[in-house]
N, C-alpha and C positions, 0 to 999 in steps of 0.2 A: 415492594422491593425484594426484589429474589439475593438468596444467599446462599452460593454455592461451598459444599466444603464436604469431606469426607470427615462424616460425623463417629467413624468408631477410633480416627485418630486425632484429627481438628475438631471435637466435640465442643471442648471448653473457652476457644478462640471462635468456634462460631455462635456459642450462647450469648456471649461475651458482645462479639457485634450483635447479635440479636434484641440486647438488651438495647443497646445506644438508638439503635435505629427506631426501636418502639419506645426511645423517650422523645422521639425527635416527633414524635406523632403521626409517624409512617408505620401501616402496615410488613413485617418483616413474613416474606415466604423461603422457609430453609428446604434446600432443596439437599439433598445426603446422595452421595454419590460412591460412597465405601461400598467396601465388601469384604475389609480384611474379619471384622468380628462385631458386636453389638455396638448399635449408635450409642452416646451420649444423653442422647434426647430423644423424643420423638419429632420426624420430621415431618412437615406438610407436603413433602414429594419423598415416599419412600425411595431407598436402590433399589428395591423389587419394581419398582413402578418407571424408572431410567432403563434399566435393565430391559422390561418388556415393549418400553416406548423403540428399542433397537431391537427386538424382536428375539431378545433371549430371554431367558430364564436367570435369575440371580446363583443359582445352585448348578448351571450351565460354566457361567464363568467363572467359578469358583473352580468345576472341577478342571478348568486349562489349564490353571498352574501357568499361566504365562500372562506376565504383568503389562508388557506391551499390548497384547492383542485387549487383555481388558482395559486397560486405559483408553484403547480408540472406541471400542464396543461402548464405554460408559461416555465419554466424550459423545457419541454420533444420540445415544439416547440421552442425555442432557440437553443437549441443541432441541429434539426435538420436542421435549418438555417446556424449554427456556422460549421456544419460536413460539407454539401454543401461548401459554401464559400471558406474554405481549399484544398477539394478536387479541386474546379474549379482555385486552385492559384489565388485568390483574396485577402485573409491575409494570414501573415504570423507569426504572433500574438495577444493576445486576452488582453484585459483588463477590468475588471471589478469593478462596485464599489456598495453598499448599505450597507444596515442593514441585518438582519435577513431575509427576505424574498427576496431581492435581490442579498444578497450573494449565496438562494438558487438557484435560478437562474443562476445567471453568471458561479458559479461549477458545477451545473451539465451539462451547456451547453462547460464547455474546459475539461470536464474528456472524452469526446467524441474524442479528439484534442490525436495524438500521444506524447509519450513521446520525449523530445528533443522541443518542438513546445512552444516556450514562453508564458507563462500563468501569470498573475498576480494578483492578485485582491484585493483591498483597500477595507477594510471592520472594521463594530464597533467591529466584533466578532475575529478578528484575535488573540486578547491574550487571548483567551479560550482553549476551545476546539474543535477543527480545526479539528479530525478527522472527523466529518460527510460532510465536505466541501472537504476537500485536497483527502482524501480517500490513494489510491497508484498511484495520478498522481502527478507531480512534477510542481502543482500549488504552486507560491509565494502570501503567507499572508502577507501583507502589514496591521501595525494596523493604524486604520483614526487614533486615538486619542482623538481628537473629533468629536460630533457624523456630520456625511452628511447630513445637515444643511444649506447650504448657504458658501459662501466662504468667509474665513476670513483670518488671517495673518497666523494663524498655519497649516488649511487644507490648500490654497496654497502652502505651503512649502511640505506638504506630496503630496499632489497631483502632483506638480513637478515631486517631488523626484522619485514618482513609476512609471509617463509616462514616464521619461529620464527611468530609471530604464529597462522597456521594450524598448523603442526604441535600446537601448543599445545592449541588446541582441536580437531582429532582425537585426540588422546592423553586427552583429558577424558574423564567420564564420560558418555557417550550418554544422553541421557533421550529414550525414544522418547513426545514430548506427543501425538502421532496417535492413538494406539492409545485410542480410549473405549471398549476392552470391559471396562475395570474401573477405569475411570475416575469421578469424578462427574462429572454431569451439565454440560454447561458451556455458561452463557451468555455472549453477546456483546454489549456493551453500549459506548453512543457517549458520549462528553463532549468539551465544552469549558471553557475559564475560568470561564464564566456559566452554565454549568450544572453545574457541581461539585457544589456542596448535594446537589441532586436527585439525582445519581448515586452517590453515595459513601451515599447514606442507602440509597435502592433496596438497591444493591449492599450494605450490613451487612446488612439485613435477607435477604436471598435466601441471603448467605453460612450466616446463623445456620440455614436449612433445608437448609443440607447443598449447595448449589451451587456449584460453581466457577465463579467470575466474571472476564471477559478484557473488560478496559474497554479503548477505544480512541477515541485522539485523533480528531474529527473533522474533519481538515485535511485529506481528500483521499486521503494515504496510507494513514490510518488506515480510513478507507469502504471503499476498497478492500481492505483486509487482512481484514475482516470479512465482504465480501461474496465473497473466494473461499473463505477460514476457512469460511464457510459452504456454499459448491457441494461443499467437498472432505472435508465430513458430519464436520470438526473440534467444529465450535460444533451445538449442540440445540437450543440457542432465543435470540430476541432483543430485548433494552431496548431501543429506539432511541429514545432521548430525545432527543438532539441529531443530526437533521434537518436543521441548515443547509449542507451539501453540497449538498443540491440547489438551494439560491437560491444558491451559487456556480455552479453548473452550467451556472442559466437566464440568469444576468447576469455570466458572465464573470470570476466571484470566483478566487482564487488558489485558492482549498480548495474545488478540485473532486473530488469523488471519480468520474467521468465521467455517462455518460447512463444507468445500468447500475443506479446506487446506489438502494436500496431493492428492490431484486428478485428476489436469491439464495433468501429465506426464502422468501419469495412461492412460487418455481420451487419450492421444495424440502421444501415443506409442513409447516415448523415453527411453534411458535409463537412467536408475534411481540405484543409491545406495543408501540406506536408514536406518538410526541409530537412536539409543534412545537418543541425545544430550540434557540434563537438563528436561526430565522424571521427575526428581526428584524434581520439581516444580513447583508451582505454583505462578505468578506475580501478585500481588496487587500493586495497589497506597499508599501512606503516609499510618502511622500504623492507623488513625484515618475512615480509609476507606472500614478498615478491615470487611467483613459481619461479626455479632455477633455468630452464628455457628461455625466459626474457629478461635475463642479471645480461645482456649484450646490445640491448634496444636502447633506443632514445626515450630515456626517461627525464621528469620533471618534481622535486616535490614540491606539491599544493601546498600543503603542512605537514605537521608529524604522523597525521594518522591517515592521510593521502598521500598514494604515490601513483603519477599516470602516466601512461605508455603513448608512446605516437604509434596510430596506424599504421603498419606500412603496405606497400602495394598488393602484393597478396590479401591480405588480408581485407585491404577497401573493395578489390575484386567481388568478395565473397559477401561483404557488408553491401554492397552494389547489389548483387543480384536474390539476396535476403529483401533485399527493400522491395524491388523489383516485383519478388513473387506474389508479398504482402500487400502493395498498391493494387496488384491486378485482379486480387480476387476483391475488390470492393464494391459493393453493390448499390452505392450512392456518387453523390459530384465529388472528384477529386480532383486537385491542382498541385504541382508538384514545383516547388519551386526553387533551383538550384543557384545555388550564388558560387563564383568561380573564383571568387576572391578570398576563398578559404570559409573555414566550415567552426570558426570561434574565436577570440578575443586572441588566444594562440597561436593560431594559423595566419599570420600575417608577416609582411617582412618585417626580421630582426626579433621573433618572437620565437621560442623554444620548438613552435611545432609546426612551423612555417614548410608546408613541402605540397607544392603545386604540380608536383609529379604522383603524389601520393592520393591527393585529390583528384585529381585527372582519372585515373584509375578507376576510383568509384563512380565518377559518372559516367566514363565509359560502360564500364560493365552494366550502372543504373538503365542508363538509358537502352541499352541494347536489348535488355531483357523485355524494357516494358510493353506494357500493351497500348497501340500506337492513338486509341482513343484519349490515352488519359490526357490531358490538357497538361503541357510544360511549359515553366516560364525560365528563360536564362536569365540570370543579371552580372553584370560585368566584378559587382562589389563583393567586399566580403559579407557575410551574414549579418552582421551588428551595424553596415551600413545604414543610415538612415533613410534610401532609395529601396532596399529591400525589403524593412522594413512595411513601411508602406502599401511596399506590394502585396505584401503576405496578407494584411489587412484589407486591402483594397479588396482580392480575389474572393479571401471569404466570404465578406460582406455580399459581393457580388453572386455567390452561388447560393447565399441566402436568403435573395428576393427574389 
C-alpha cells in the first residue's frame, strides 16, 4: 500500500496512517515527495529518488524557487515511481494526503494507476472542485476538514477513517474488469436526463444479444471516461447517442468532456453509432454563473445548480460541422443516426427547447460536410422515440457481426 505525502511537512499524518495500515496487516510503502526541509521519517521512496525518477536532481528543484514548476516536476516523478511499484506488485493501493500542492502530486501520480486499483486521497480541497484532481479516474476525495496540520482529535478520526477506508477495499475481492479475453463484448454508451428513453431501450435490447453495456453520464467526466475506456481497448464498440459534450466544448458549457471528445473510436477503429442526443444544449452551473453574453437566450433551470441554454442556429451550424469533421476522420464502421424529431426529452412540441429550425441547421450543416461513405440513417421521431431507439441498436449490432 503506497503512501504518498510530503514527509518534512505531513510527517506525523503520514506515520500516523502508516501505523493503521501496518495494523491492518498490510504492508505500508511511504513514498516522500517534500523538498521544503528534513523528513519526519525515513521514507522507502526518498524525494531524491521522485526527483531523479523525472530526471532532476532534488538540489535542481530547490534552487527554482518556484513552487508550481516543482509541484508538476515531483508530480511527473511520483507517477513514474507510483506506475513502477504496481506494475512490479508491490501495492496494491495508493493513499494520499496534502493541501494544494500536494493533492497535485498524489493525483496526478494514481491517474497513472488502472481503474478498479483503490485510490484515495485526504485533502483541504476535496469539497471544491475536484475536477482538476479526480479527472475520469475513480480516485476517492476524502475532505481533511481540517487543514494537515498536526494531529488532533478531528483529523485522527478522518485519517482513520480513509486508511481503514482503503485497507478495506484492498483486502476486497479484486475483479480484474480489463481483462476482455473472456469477457462479453462491451459497449460504451453516452446519456443524459433527456435521453434516457433512448438509452436504456438501446441498451435492453443490446443486453438481451449477449453485450455488456457501460452507460456513461455525459457531463464531461463521463466523455472522457469513455474516450480513454476506449484508447485503453476496455470498451469494443460505441452508442454515442448523447453528443452534447461537444456543444459544451464549442460554447464554453460546464459539461465539457474537452477538444478530444468523439475521437478514441474513430483512432481505434471500432464500431461506432452516433447521434445528436441534447444538441440542443448547452450546460451551465447555477443561473448566477451564467457568462453575461447569454443573460438574452433561451434559457431553462434544470435545478439550482444547472442552468441550460438552447442552441441556436449559428451555433448548431458549427456543432454540425464539428461532428462532421470528427465522424470523417474514423477509421472503423460508423453509422450516424439522425432523428428529426428533435434531439432530447426538450426538444419536442410544448417543451422549453422545442425549435425545428434550430435543429434543421445542424443537420444541414452535419450532413453537408460529411463524408458521403459514412452510412446515415434518417428517422422521422424524436430521439427517445422508441423506433429510434431500436435503430440505434439494430445498426450496431449489425456492424458488429
Amino acid at each position: 500500500m503506497a503512501i504518498i505525502a510530503t514527509l518534512d511537512t505531513k510527517g506525523e499524518e503520514a506515520l500516523y496512517i502508516k501505523s493503521i495500515i501496518a495494523e491492518q496487516g498490510i504492508k505500508p510503502v511511504v513514498i516522500d515527495t517534500g523538498i521544503k526541509g528534513e523528513p519526519a521519517f525515513e521514507a522507502d521512496i526518498t524525494c531524491c529518488e521522485i526527483a531523479r525518477a523525472a530526471g532532476q536532481s532534488i538540489q535542481q528543484i530547490i534552487s527554482w524557487n518556484d513552487r508550481g514548476r516543482a509541484v508538476t516536476v515531483m508530480g511527473l516523478g511520483c507517477a513514474r515511481i507510483l506506475e513502477k511499484l504496481y506494475s512490479e506488485g508491490k501495492i496494491q493501493g495508493v493513499i494520499g494526503l496534502g493541501g494544494s500542492g500536494g493533492t497535485s502530486i498524489a493525483t496526478t501520480a494514481m491517474k497513472t494507476l488502472p481503474l478498479g486499483v483503490p485510490k484515495v486521497m485526504v485533502s483541504t480541497l476535496a469539497s471544491g472542485n475536484t475536477r482538476p484532481y479526480v479527472g475520469s479516474k475513480d480516485i476517492i476525495m476524502f475532505p481533511s476538514i481540517v487543514d494537515i496540520a498536526g494531529l488532533n482529535t478531528l483529523s485522527r478520526q478522518i485519517l482513520y477513517n480513509a486508511a481503514l477506508a482503503l485497507c478495506g477495499m484492498v483486502k476486497g475481492k479484486e475483479i480484474d474488469f480489463t481483462n476482455t479475453s473472456s469477457a462479453r463484448v462491451k459497449i460504451g454508451a453516452t446519456m443524459f436526463g433527456v435521453t434516457t428513453p433512448c438509452v436504456m431501450q438501446a441498451k435492453a435490447i443490446l443486453e438481451t444479444r449477449g453485450y455488456e453495456m457501460l452507460v456513461f453520464h455525459a457531463n464531461g467526466a463521463g466523455g472522457r471516461s469513455l474516450e480513454e475506456l476506449v484508447t485503453d481497448g476496455v470498451i469494443n464498440a460505441v452508442l454515442d447517442v448523447t453528443t452534447t459534450e461537444i456543444a459544451n466544448e464549442l460554447f464554453h458549457g460546464t459539461f465539457t468532456a474537452g477538444p478530444d471528445r468523439l475521437e478514441a473510436a474513430g483512432k481505434k477503429g471500432i464500431p461506432q453509432v452516433i447521434s445528436l442526443g441534447a444538441q440542443d444544449m448547452v450546460t451551465f452551473g447555477p443561473p448566477e454563473m451564467l457568462p453575461d453574453k447569454y443573460k438574452d437566450r433561451r434559457l431553462h433551470l434544470h435545478n439550482p445548480a444547472i442552468l441550460l441554454m438552447r442552441t441556436n442556429i449559428e451555433e448548431n451550424k458549427k456543432i454540425g460541422q464539428v461532428l462532421a469533421e470528427k465522424i470523417n476522420r474514423a477509421r472503423g464502421p460508423v453509422t450516424l443516426v439522425i432523428p428529426q424529431g428533435g434531439f432530447s426529452l426538450m426538444d419536442m412540441p410544448g417543451e422549453p427547447f422545442y425549435g425545428p429550425d434550430e435543429d434543421r441547421a445542424l443537420i444541414d450543416a452535419l450532413l453537408s460536410s460529411l463524408n458521403p461513405e459514412i452510412k446515415v440513417v434518417i428517422m422521422p421521431g424524436n430521439i427517445n422515440s422508441p423506433a429510434v431507439a431500436e435503430k440505434m441498436a439494430q445498426e450496431l449490432h449489425e456492424l458488429m457481426v
